[in-house]
C-alpha positions, -999 to +999 in steps of 0.1 A: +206+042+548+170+042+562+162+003+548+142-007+579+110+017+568+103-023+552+105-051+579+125-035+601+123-070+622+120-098+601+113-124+626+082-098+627+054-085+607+036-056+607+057-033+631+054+002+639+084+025+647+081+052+667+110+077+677+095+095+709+104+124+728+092+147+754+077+114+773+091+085+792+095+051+777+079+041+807+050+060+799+050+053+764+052+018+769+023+018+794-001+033+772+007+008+739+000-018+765-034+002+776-040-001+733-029-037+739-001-031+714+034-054+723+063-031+729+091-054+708+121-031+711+134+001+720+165+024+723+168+056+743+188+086+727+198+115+736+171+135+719+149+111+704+143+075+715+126+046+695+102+020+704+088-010+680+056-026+684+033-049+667+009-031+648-025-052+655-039-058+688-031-089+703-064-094+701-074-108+671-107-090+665-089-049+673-076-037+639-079-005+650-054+024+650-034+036+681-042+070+692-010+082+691-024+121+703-035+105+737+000+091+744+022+121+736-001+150+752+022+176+777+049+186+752+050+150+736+062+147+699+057+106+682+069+104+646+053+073+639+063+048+604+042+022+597+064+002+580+042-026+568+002-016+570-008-049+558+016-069+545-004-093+524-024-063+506+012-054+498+006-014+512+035+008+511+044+024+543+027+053+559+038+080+586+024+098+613+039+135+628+022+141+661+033+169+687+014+177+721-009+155+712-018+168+677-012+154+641+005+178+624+009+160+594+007+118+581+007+104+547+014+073+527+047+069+512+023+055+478+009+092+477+035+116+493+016+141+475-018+140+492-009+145+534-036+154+558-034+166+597-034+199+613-001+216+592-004+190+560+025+205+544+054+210+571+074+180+554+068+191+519+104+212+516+121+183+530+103+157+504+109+185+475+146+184+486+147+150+487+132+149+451+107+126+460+076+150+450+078+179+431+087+190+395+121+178+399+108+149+417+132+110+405+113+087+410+134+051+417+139+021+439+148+039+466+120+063+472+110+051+508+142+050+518+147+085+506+114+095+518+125+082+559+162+097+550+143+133+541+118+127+576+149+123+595+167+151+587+137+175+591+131+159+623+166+151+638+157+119+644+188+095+649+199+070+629+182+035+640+209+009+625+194-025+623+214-055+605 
């Protein structure tokens, strides 16, 4: 089950995933540092790979976003969770869907319903399927873990155990 899309690393807060393909760790890597963003962990797959980072700057005045688009141009795709957006505010997660250097889609798992980006509604099936919006939509404890579960499957991402 996807129940890292909370505090995937609890010895951290406030981590982004990001499953990456198309581009090199290597480059990956150097362009979060470029944002001044701390790589934490990564895996490399066959497909897609993964690579964790804190969130904020380690400068403690940048708050600002990454710019994902800038590090994936070329045939680049980033799907990007923010698993904790500010943990003391208590914010749900949020995702990013960028390819060659667009964002095709991003939303906040406490509105599934209201996504923005260049093609808003390419994960909608998926999260209809999933039941997590719609009509027939249940809602329950697990909705973010069914929300990542339904993201996954659309996307092919691969699994990312953690313990």
């Amino acid at each position: 089950m996807k129940h890292w899309v909370r505090r995937p690393l609890p010895q951290h807060e406030e981590i982004n995933v990001v499953f990456f393909r198309g581009i090199s760790t290597d480059a990956l890597t150097r362009g979060l540092l470029a944002e001044r963003r701390l790589p934490i962990a990564y895996g490399i797959g066959e497909d897609w790979s993964v690579i964790m980072h804190d969130m904020l700057s380690w400068e403690s005045t940048d708050h600002d976003l990454v710019p994902y688009g800038q590090l994936c141009r070329r045939g680049g795709e980033l799907a990007v969770f923010v698993t904790e957006p500010c943990v003391a505010k208590a914010h749900a997660p949020a995702f990013e869907y960028y390819r060659a250097g667009q964002l095709i889609t991003h939303f906040s798992f406490e509105d599934l319903s209201r996504p923005g980006g260049g093609d808003p509604h390419v994960l909608v099936p998926a999260l209809t399927a999933a039941k997590v919006i719609g009509s027939e939509a249940v809602i329950g404890d697990d909705d973010d873990e069914r929300t990542v579960q339904a993201i996954a499957e659309f996307l092919s991402l691969p699994e990312l155990d953690m313990p």
